[in-house]
C-alpha positions as CSV (number, residue, x, y, z in Angstrom):
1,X,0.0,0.0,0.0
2,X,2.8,2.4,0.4
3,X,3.8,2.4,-3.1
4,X,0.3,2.7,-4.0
5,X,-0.4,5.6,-1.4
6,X,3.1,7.5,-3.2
7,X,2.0,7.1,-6.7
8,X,-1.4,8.6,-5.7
9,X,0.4,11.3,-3.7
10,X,2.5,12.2,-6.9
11,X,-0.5,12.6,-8.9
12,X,-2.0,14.8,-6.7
13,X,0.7,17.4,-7.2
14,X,0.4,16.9,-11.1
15,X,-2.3,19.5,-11.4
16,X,-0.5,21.8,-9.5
17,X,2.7,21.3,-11.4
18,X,0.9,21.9,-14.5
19,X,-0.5,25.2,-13.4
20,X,3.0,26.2,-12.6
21,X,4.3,25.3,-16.2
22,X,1.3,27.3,-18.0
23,X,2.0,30.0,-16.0
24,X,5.8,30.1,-16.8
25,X,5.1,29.7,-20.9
26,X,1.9,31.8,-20.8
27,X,4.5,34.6,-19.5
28,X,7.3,33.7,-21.9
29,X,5.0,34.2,-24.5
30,X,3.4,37.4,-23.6
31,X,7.0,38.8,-23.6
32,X,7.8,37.6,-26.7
33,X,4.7,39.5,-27.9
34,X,5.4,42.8,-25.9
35,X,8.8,42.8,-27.6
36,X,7.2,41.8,-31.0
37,X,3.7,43.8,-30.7
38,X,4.8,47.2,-29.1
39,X,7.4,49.5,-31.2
40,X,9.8,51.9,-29.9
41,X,9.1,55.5,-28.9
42,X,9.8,57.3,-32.0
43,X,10.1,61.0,-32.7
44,X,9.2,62.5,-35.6
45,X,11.0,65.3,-37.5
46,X,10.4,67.6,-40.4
47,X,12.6,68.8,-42.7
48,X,12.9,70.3,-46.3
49,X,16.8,69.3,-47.4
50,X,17.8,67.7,-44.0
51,X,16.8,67.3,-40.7
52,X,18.6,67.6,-37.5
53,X,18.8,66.5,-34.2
54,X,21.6,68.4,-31.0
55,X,24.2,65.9,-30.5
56,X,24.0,65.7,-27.1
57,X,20.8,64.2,-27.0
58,X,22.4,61.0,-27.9
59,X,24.7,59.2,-25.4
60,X,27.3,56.4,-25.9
61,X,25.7,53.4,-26.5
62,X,21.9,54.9,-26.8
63,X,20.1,54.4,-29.6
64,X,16.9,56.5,-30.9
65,X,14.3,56.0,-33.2
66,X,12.4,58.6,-35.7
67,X,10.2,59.1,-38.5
68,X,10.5,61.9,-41.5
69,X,7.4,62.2,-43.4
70,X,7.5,62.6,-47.4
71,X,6.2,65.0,-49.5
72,X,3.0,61.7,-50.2
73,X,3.1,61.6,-46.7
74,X,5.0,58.4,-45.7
75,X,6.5,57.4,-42.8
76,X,9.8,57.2,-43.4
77,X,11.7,55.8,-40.0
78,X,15.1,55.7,-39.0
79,X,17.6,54.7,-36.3
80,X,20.8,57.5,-34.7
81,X,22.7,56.4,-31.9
82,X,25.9,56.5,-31.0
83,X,28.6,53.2,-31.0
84,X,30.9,52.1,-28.2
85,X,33.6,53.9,-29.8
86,X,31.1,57.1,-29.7
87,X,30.8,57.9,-32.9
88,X,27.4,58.3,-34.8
89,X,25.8,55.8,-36.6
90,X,22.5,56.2,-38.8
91,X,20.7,52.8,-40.1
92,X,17.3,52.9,-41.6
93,X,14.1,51.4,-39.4
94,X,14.0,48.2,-41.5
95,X,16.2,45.5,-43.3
96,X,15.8,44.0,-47.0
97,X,14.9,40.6,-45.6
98,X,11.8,41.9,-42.8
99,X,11.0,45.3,-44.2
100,X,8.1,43.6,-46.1
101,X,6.5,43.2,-42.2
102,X,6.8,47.0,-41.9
103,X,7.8,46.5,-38.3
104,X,11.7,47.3,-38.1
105,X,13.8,47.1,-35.2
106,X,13.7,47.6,-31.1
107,X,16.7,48.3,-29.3
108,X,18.1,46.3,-26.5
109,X,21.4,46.8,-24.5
110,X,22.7,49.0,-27.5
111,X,21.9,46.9,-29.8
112,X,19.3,46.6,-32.7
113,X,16.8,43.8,-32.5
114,X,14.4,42.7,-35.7
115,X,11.1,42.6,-34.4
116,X,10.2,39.9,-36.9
117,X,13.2,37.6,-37.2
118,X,14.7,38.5,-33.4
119,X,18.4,38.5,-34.7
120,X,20.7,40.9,-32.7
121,X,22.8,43.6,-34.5
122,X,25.2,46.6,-32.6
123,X,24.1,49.6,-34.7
124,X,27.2,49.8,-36.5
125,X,26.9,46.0,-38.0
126,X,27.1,46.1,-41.9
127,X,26.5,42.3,-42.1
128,X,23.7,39.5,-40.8
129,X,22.1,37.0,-41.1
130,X,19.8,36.3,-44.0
131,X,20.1,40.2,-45.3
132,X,18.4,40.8,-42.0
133,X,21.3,43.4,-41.1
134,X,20.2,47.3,-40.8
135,X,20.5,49.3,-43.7
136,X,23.3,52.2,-43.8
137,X,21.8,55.3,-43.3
138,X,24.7,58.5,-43.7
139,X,24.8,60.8,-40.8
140,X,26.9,64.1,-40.9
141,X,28.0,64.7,-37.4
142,X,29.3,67.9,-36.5
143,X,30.0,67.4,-33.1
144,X,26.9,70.1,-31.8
145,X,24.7,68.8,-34.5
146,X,23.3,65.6,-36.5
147,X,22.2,65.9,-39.9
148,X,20.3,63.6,-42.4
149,X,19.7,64.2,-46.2
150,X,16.1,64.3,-47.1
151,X,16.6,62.8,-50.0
152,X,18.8,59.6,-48.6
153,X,15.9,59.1,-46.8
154,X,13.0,59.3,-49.7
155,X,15.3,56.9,-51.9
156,X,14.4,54.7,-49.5
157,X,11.1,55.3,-48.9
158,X,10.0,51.5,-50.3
159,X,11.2,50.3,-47.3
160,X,8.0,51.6,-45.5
């Protein structure tokens, strides 16, 4: 009876168990869809030939997200942010392998994260997996200020 009394015990504890695993994948999953679902904060700026942002406003290591609309009124976003060796880098919002998702990147620890594919990129990468690596975007950087072309930023305004 002992035996049968522990085998009976054991699956008494199974339900409880159980509850205890849904819980921990029902919360795995709802991050995964936070990170996934919910964008970064972007801010938008407006421009005729270039726009501009202080260059103070962007510390070692912090990336930042914005948007430029087009003369038809696209949303054209982009990614500043400055590498561990603190110098600016610029990258486009999207990559030729997700881009036709329309959800580009979220930024962890300094680095870029696809919000489709979840592959990892520092800002400054040039290379990935899959073409899933962010697109150059040039930056002029004059210490005080950070400019952007207009028009580098409508020739790729398929991206959005």
């Amino acid at each position: 009876m002992g035996a049968l009394s522990a085998v009976a015990h054991a699956r008494s504890k199974l339900p409880g168990r159980i509850m205890i695993a849904s819980a921990v994948v029902l919360t795995a999953v709802t991050m995964s869809l936070v990170v996934v679902g919910v964008g970064p904060r972007v801010t938008q700026l407006a421009g005729r030939d270039s726009v501009s942002i202080p260059g103070g406003e962007l510390g070692r290591g912090e990336i930042r997200f914005f948007s430029y609309r087009d003369d038809g009124g696209k949303q054209i976003r982009f990614i500043l942010g400055r590498d561990r060796a603190g110098k600016v880098q610029g990258a486009f919002d999207a990559c030729q392998q997700c881009s036709q998702y329309r959800k580009g990147y979220t930024s962890s620890r300094g680095y870029l994260m696809c919000r489709i594919c979840g592959n990892r990129y520092p800002l400054d990468s040039r290379t990935g997996v899959g073409s899933c690596a962010p697109i150059r975007l040039i930056v002029q950087d004059s210490g005080k200020t950070v400019t952007v072309d207009t028009r580098q930023l409508k020739e790729h305004g398929a991206l959005f």
